[in-house]
DOPA-468658 format. One record per atom (N, C-alpha, C): y, z, x; atom name. Coordinates in Angstrom, 3 decimals. Example, Ala and Ser with C-alpha at 12.3 -4.5 7.8 and 13.67 -1.06 7.14 Angstrom:
<rs>
> v, w, u, nukol
> -5.690, 7.800, 13.190, N
> -4.500, 7.800, 12.300, CA
> -3.300, 7.800, 13.200, C
> -2.250, 7.080, 12.850, N
> -1.060, 7.140, 13.670, CA
> 0.030, 7.870, 12.900, C
</rs>
This chain:
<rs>
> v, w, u, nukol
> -11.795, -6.190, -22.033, N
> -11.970, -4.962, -21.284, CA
> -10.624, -4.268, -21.162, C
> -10.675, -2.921, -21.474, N
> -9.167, -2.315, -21.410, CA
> -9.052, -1.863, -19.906, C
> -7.586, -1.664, -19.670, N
> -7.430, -0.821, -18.273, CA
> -8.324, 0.121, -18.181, C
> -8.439, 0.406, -17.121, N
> -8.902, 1.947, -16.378, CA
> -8.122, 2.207, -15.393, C
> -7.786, 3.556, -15.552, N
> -6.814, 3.734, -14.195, CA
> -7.650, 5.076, -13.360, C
> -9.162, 4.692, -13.653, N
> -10.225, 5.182, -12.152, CA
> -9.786, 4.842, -11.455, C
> -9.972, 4.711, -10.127, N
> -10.597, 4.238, -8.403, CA
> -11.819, 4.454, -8.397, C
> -12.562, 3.123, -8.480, N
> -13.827, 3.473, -8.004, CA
> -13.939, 2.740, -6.614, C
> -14.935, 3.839, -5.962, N
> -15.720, 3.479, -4.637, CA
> -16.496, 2.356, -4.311, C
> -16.853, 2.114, -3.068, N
> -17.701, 0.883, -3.003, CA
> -19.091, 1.700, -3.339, C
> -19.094, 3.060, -2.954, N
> -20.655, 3.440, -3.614, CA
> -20.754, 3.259, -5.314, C
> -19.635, 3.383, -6.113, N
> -19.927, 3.434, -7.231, CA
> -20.306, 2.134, -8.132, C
> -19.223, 1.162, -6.786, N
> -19.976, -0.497, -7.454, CA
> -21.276, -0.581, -6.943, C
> -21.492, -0.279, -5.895, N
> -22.945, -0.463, -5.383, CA
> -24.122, 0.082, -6.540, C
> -23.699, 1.202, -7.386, N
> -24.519, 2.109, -8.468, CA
> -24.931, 1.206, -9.550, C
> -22.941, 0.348, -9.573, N
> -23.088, -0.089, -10.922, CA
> -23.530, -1.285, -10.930, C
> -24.118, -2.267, -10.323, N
> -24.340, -3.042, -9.449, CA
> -26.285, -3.050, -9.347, C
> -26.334, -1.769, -8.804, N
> -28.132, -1.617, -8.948, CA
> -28.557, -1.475, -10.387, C
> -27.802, -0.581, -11.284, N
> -28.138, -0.218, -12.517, CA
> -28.156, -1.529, -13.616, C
> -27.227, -2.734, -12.979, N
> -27.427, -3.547, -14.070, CA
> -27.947, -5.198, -13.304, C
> -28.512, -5.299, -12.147, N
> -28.866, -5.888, -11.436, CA
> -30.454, -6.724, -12.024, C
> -30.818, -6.316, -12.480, N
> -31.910, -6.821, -13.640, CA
> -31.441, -8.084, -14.467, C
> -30.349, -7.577, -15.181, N
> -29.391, -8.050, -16.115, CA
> -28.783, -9.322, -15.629, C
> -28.451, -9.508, -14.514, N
> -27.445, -10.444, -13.882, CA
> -28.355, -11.305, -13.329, C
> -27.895, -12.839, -13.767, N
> -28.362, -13.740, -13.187, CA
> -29.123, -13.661, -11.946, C
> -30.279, -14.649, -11.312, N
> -30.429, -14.465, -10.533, CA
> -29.201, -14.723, -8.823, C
> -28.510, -15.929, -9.200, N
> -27.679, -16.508, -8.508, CA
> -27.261, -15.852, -7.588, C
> -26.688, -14.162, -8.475, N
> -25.102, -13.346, -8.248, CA
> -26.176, -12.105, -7.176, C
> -27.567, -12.536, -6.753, N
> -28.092, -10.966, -6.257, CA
> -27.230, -11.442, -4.573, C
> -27.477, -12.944, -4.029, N
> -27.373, -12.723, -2.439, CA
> -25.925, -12.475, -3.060, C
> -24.780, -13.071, -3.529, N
> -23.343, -12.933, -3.738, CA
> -22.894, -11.859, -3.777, C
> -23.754, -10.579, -4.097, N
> -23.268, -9.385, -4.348, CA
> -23.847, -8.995, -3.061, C
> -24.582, -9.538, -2.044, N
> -25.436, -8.738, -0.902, CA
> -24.447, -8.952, 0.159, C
> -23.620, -10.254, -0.265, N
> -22.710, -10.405, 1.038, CA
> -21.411, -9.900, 0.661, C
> -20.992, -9.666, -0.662, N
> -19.524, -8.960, -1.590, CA
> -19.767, -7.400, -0.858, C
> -21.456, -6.432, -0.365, N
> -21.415, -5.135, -0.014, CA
> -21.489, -5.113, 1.444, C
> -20.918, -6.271, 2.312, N
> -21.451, -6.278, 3.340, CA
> -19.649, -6.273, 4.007, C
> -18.347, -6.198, 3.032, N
> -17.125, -6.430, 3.516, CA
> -16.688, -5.454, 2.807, C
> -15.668, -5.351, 3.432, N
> -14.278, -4.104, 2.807, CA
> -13.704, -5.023, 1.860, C
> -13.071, -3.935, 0.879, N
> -12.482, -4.953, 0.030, CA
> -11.006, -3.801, -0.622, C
> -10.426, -4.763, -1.081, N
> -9.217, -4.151, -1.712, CA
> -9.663, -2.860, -2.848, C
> -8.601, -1.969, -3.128, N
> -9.362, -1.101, -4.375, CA
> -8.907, -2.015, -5.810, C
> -8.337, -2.807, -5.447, N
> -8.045, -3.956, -6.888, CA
> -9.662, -4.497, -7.200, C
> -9.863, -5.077, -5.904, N
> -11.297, -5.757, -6.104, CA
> -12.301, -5.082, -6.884, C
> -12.949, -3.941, -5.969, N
> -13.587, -3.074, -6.184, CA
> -13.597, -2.441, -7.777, C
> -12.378, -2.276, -8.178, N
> -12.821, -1.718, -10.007, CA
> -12.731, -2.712, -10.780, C
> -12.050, -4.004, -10.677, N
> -12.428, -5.179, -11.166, CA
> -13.969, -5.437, -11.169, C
> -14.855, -5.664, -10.066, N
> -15.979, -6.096, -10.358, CA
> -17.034, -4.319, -10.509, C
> -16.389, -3.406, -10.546, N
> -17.010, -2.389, -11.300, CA
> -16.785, -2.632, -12.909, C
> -16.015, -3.217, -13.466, N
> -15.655, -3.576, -15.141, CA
> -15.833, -4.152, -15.206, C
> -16.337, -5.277, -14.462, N
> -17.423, -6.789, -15.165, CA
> -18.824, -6.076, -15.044, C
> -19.175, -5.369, -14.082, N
> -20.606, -5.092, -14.230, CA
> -20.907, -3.931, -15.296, C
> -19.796, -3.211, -15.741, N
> -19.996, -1.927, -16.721, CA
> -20.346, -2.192, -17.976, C
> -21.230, -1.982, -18.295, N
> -22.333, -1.829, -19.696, CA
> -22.323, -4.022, -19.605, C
> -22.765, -4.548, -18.590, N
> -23.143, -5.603, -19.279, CA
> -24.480, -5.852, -19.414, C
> -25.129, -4.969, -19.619, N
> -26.591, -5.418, -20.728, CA
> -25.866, -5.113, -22.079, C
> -25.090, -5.182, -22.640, N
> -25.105, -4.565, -23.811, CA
> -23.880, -5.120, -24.406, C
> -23.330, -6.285, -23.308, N
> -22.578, -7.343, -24.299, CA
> -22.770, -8.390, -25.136, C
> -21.862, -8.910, -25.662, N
> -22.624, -10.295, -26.295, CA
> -22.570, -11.433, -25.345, C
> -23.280, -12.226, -25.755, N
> -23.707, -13.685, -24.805, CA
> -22.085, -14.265, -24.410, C
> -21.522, -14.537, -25.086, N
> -20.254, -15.226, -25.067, CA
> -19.438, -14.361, -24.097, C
> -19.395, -13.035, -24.014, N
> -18.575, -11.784, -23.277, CA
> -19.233, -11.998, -21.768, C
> -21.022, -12.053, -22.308, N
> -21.520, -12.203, -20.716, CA
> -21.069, -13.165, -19.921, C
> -20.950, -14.366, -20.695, N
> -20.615, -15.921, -20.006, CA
> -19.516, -15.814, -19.448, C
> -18.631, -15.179, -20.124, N
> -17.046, -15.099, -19.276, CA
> -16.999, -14.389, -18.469, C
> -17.667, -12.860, -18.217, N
> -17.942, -12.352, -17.115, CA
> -18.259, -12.406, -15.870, C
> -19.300, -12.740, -16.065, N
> -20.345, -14.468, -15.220, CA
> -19.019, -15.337, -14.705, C
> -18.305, -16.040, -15.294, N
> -17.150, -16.749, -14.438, CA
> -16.549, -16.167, -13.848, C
> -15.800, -14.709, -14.327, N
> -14.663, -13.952, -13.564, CA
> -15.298, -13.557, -12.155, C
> -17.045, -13.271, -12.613, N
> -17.608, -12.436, -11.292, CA
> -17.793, -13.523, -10.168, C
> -18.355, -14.507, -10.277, N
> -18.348, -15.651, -9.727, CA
> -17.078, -16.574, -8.764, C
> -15.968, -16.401, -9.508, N
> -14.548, -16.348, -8.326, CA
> -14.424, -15.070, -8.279, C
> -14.375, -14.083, -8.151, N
> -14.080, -12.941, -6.986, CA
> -15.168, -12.856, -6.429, C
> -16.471, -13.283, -6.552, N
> -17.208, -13.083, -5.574, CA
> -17.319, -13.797, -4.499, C
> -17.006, -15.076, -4.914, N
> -17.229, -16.379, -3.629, CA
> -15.514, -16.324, -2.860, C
> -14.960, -15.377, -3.579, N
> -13.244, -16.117, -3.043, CA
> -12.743, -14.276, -2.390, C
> -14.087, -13.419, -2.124, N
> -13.592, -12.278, -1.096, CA
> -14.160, -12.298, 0.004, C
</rs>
């Protein structure tokens, strides 16, 4: 994933988040219910906006590592 030097919002993870929420394990739905329930850094916030951006449409191996990255920032904010 390359830089982005956006700021995205917590509404825009929340977007990106519903839009690919299908897609994502079941595991990560309460993890993300309690990740929208806290403030978070703007580091956080476009980090797990670029794990969730276009992942229906990665490959398995890209998803799997994603899946890990999202998984410690989610349990460790």
């Amino acid at each position: 994933m390359g830089e982005c030097k956006i700021d995205h919002t917590r509404e825009d993870v929340q977007k990106k988040y519903e839009s690919q929420k299908e897609f994502l394990p079941e595991e990560f739905h309460p993890m993300f219910n309690q990740f929208f329930e806290k403030d978070h850094t703007q580091d956080i916030l476009n980090e797990v906006f670029h794990l969730l951006k276009k992942y229906d449409l990665v490959a398995e191996e890209e998803r799997n590592e994603r899946n890990n990255r999202m998984k410690l920032v989610l349990l460790n904010v």
